[in-house]
N, C-alpha and C positions, 0 to 999 in steps of 0.2 A: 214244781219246777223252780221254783225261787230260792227253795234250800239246795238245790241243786245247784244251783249255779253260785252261788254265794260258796259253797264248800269249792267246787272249781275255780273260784276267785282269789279265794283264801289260796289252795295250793299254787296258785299261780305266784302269788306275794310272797310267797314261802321259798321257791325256788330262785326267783329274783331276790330276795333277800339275801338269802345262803348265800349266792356267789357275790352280791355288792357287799358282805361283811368279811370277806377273805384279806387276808393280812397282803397288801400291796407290796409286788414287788421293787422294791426302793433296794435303791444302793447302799450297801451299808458302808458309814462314816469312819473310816479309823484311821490314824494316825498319820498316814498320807495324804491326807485329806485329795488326793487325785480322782479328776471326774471322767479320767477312763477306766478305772477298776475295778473290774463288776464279780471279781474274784467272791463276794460276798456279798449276799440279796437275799432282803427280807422273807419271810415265809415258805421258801422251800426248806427240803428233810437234807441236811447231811449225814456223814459219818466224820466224826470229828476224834482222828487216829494220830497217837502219841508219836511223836518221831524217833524217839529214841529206843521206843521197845517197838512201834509198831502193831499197836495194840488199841482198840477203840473205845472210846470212850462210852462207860454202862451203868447203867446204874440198876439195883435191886428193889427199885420200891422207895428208899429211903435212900439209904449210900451209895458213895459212887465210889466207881473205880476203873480201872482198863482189863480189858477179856480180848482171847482169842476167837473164842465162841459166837456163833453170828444169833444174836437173838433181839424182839420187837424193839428193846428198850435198849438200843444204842443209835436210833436215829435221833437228831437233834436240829430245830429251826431257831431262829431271832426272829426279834421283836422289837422296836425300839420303843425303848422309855421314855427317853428325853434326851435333846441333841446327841453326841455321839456315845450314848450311852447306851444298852442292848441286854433285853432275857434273854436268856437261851430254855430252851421249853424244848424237856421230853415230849417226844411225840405221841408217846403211844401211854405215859404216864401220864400226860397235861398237867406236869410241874416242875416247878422252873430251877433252875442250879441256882444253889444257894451255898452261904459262907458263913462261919462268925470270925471269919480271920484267921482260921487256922485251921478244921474241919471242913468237907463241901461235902455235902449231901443237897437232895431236890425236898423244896419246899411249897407249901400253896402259891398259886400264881399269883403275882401284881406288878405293876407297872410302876407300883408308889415306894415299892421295898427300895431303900438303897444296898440292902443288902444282896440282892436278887440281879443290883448292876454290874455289869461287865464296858470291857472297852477292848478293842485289838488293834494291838501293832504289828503294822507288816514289817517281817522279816523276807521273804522272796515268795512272790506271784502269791501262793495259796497258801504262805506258811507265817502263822503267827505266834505272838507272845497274847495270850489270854489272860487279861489282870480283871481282878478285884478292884472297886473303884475304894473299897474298904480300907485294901491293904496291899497284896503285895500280886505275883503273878500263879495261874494254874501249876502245880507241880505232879511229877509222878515219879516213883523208883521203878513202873512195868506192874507193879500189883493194886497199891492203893491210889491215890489224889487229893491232894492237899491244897495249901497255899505254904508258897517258899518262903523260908527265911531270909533276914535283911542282907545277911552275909553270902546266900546263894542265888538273889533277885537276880538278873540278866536275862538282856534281850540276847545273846549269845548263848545262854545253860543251852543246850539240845533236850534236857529233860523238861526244858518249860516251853517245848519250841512243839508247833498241836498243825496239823492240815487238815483242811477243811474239803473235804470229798463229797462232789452232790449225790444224793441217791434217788431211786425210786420217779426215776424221769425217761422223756421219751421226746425227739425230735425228730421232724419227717420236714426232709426238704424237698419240693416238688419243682422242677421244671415247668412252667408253663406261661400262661399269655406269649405264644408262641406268634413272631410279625416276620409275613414274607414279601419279597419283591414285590412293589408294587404293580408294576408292571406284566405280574405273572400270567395273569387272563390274556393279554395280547400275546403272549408268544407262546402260546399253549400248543397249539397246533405241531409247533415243530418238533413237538416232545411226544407225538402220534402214530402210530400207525396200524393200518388197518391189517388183521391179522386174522387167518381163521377161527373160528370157535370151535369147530369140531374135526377130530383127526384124521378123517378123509372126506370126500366128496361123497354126496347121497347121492344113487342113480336110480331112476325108477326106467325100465325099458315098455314098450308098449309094441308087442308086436301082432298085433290083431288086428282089424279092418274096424276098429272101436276105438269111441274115447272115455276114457277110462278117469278115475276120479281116486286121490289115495292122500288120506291125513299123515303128515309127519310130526310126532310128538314123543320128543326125547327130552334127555337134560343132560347137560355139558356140566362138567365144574373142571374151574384155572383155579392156582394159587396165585394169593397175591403176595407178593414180600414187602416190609417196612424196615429200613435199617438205618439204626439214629445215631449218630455221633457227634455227643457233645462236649465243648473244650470247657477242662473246668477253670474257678475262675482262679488271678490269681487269691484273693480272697476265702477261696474254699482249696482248700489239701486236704490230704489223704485224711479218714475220718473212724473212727471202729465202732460208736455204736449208733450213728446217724443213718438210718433209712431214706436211701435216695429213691428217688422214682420221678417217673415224666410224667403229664398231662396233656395228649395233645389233644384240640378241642376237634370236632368233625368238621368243622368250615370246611379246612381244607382240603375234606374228600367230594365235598362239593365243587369246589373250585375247580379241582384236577377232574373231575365228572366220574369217580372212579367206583365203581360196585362193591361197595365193603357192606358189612353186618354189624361195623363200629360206629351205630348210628348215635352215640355218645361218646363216641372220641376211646383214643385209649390211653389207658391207665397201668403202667406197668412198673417195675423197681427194675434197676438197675444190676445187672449180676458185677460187672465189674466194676470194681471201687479205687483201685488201687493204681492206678493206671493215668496217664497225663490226659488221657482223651475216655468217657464215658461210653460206652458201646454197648446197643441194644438191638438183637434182631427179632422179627416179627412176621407171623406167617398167619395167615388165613385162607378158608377153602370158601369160594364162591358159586353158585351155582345159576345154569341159564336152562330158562326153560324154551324148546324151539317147537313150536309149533303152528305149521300152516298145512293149508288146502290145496295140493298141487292137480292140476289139470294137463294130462298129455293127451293129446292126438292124436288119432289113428297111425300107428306106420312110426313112432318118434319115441327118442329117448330124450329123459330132462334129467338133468344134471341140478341141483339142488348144494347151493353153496352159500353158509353162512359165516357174516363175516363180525368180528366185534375191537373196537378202539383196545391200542396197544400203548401202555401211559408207562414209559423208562424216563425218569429223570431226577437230576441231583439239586435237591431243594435247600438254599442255603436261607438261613434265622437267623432272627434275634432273637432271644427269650429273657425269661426271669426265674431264677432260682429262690423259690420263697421258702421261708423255713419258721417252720412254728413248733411250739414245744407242749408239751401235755407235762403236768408232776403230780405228786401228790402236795398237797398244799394245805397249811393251817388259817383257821376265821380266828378272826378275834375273841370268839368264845372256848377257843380250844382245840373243836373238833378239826377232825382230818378230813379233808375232802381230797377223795382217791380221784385220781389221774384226770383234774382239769387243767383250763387251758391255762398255760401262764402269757405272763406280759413280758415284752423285749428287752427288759435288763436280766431277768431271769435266761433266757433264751439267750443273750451274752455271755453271759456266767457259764453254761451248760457248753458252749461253741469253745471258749476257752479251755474246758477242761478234754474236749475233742483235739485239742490241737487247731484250731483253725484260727486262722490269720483273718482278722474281722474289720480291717480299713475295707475302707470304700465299701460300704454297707448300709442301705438306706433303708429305713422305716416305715411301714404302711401297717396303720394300727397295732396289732399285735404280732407283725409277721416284719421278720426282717429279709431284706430285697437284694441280690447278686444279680447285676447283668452277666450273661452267659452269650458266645454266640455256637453254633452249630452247623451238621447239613441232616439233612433227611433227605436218603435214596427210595426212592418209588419203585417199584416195579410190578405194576397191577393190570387189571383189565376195567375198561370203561362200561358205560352204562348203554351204549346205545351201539345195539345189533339189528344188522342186515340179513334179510333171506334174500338171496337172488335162484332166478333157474333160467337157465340154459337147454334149449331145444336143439337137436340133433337128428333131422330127420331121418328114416328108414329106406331104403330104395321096394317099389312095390314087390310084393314077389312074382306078379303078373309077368312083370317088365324083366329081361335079362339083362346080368348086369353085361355090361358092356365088356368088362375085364375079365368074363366066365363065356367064352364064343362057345356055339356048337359046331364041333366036327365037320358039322355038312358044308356048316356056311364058312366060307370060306371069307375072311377080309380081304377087301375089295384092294386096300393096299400094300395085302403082299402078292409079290405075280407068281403064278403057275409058271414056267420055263417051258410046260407043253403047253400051254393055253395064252394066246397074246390076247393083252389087255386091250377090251374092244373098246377103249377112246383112244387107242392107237390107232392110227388109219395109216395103212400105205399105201402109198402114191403108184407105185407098179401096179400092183393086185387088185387095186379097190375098183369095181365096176359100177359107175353111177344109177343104171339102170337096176342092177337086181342088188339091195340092200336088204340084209335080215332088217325085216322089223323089229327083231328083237335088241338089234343094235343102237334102234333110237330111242329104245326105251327100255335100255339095262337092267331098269326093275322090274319089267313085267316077268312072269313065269313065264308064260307060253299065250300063244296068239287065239286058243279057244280063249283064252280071258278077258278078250278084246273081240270077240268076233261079230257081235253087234255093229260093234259101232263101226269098226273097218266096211262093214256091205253097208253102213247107212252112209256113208262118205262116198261111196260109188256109186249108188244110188242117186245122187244129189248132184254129182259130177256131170250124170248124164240128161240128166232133166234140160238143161238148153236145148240140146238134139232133136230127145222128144219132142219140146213145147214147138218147134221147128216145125216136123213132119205134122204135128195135127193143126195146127194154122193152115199147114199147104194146103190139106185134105177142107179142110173147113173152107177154105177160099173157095177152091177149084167148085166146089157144091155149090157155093153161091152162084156161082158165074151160070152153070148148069140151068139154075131154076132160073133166072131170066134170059138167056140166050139160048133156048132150047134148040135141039138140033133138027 
């Protein structure tokens, strides 16, 4: 276990090594001595192409010269020797341009050679005069490379005039730390509403003298859209090989309560680039699962209605456009290390050659910083769904409906024109003594349906009479058994 982890200790110091011995990207010193001009920085690979033929600078091993030809050994980085003095180091040969004042070809590398020194004068933004600290400045006629004669030395020849073009680099600017309204949780509501979730009503009918029991278990899917537009700054113009892209973090699907699958936020690039305003749309499909235990009741229909939060609104930010750069990059021992990260004078250098306007640009370790502002449009669905049900009940079928009469029966409120309605009474005709019974009680059928009770009322009627004559008889017999005759 202990050579084990001692070999994983070592590789660990080795990796940390590697990148703390990489050649720092420092500005390089020339003849402007200006400390905004980052047109040139240590350690990255240029292509360093003649102006006058347009041809780059190569070399075969030993000699150098200019080619049309795209091959390993025309990339070239600096180094600095001492104060504004600079190697320039094959990349892919790990050796350095060298002179004897009249010849240049690449030699073993050192930092002590003065012959191996260079210096550059700026002529405009990326274009310079490259001198021999030996002798005189780089020359070329479009085939070989020299050093110029004293009679043809000038910062003006075009043939000694060299641009320095970065290669083999990569910048990605991200959108993000995205701040909104603070305020936004208290007015949230009014950016609400409650909206169906599924595209009609569920009915269950129950029409049996039973209650009945019935699981509903579906799944709904909404889309949700996300639509971003961001103002670029003035700071950042039009850009050709800078990879834009947003970051937005998930807070804020939290916040808005909104049912996304972008439980990490989203990460997307930018399709339009070219444009005063950044535009990005975004779609995704959500899914709801609904399911309950509905209960109806004998004779009822329920209606089964779900409802889920409806989130429209126009989200306005601030953010940051951070932008960091990846290159290939030389260690002080030589080697090439493919596509790490570099530091922000490099990332300067790489922006200027973008065309971008780099005021007002602030620094956060290896990332340089743009305030940007924006809106983001919502239009999603929320997280929290209703089931409601609605009971509707049945009319029995015992019972008739009222709106479906039989024939026979007639409604009592509409009249016969042969038959007068018997709560009419008139005054002429109407005889006190002989009334249908059936007229005081309009709902009876007929008087056998009643014939009980009509003879117990007459019955009842006469019982005084009776109790009368058997008193009498019961007196008179008293009187009899003591006054006998």
């Amino acid at each position: 276990m202990e050579i084990k982890y001692i070999i994983f200790l070592y590789f660990q110091l080795f990796i940390i090594s590697t990148y703390s011995d990489l050649i720092p990207n420092n500005r390089v010193i020339t003849d402007s001595n200006s400390t905004t001009d980052f047109n040139l920085v240590e350690g990255i690979t240029y292509n360093i192409i003649h102006l006058k033929s347009g041809l780059i600078l190569d070399s075969d091993g030993n000699k150098v010269c200019v080619s049309s030809a795209s091959g390993p050994n025309q990339y070239w980085t600096l180094r600095k020797a001492n104060n504004n003095r600079y190697n320039i180091v094959n990349v892919n040969l790990g050796r350095n341009l060298d002179s004897n004042g009249q010849s240049v070809y690449t030699g073993e590398p050192s930092i002590f050679n003065p012959y191996q020194h260079w210096v550059f004068k700026k002529i405009d933004d990326d274009l310079f005069n490259i001198a021999h600290v030996k002798s005189r400045n780089l020359d070329s006629n479009g085939l070989d490379v020299y050093i110029s004669n004293n009679e043809n030395d000038s910062k003006t020849n075009r043939f000694q005039q060299w641009l320095f073009e970065p290669s083999n680099y990569n910048l990605t600017a991200v959108v993000t730390d995205f701040e909104y309204p603070p305020d936004l949780k208290d007015k949230l509501d009014q950016y609400k509403t409650r909206t169906s979730l599924t595209s009609g009503n569920y009915t269950i009918e129950n029409n049996a003298n039973v209650t009945i029991e019935q699981w509903i278990d579906r799944t709904e899917v909404k889309m949700n859209t996300y639509f971003l537009e961001i103002k670029k700054s003035e700071s950042l113009t039009v850009s050709k090989n800078v990879g834009m892209s947003f970051n937005i973090g998930a807070v804020i699907f939290g916040i808005l309560g909104i049912n996304t699958g972008f439980t990490k936020g989203i990460r997307r690039e930018f399709t339009s680039k070219y444009e005063k305003i950044y535009r990005e749309s975004i779609t995704e499909m959500v899914s709801y699962n609904i399911r309950q235990r509905i209960i109806v009741p004998p004779y009822n229909s329920v209606i089964v209605h779900s409802t889920v939060d409806k989130i429209v609104i126009n989200l306005p930010f601030k953010a940051k456009i951070r932008i960091n750069g990846k290159a290939d990059r030389l260690d002080k021992n030589g080697n090439v290390i493919s596509m790490a990260d570099v530091e922000v004078n490099a990332i300067r250098c790489y922006l200027q050659k973008e065309d971008y306007n780099v005021k007002n640009i602030t620094v956060e370790g290896n990332s340089l910083i743009i305030d940007t502002i924006g809106t983001m449009k919502v239009d999603g669905y929320g997280l929290e769904t209703r089931i409601e049900t609605i009971e509707i009940p049945h009319k029995d079928p015992k019972h008739k409906d009222p709106e479906h009469k039989d024939p026979e029966h007639k409604d009592p409120e509409h009249k016969d024109p042969e038959h007068k309605d018997p709560e009419h009474k008139d005054p002429e005709n109407e005889d006190p003594e002989h009334r249908d019974p059936k007229n005081e009680y309009p709902d009876s059928p007929s008087i056998p349906y009643y014939f009980p009770y009509y003879y117990f009322f007459v019955l009842i009627s006469f019982l005084p009479f009776i109790s009368s004559i058997l008193y009498f008889i019961v007196l008179n017999k008293s009187r009899s058994d003591y006054y006998p005759i």
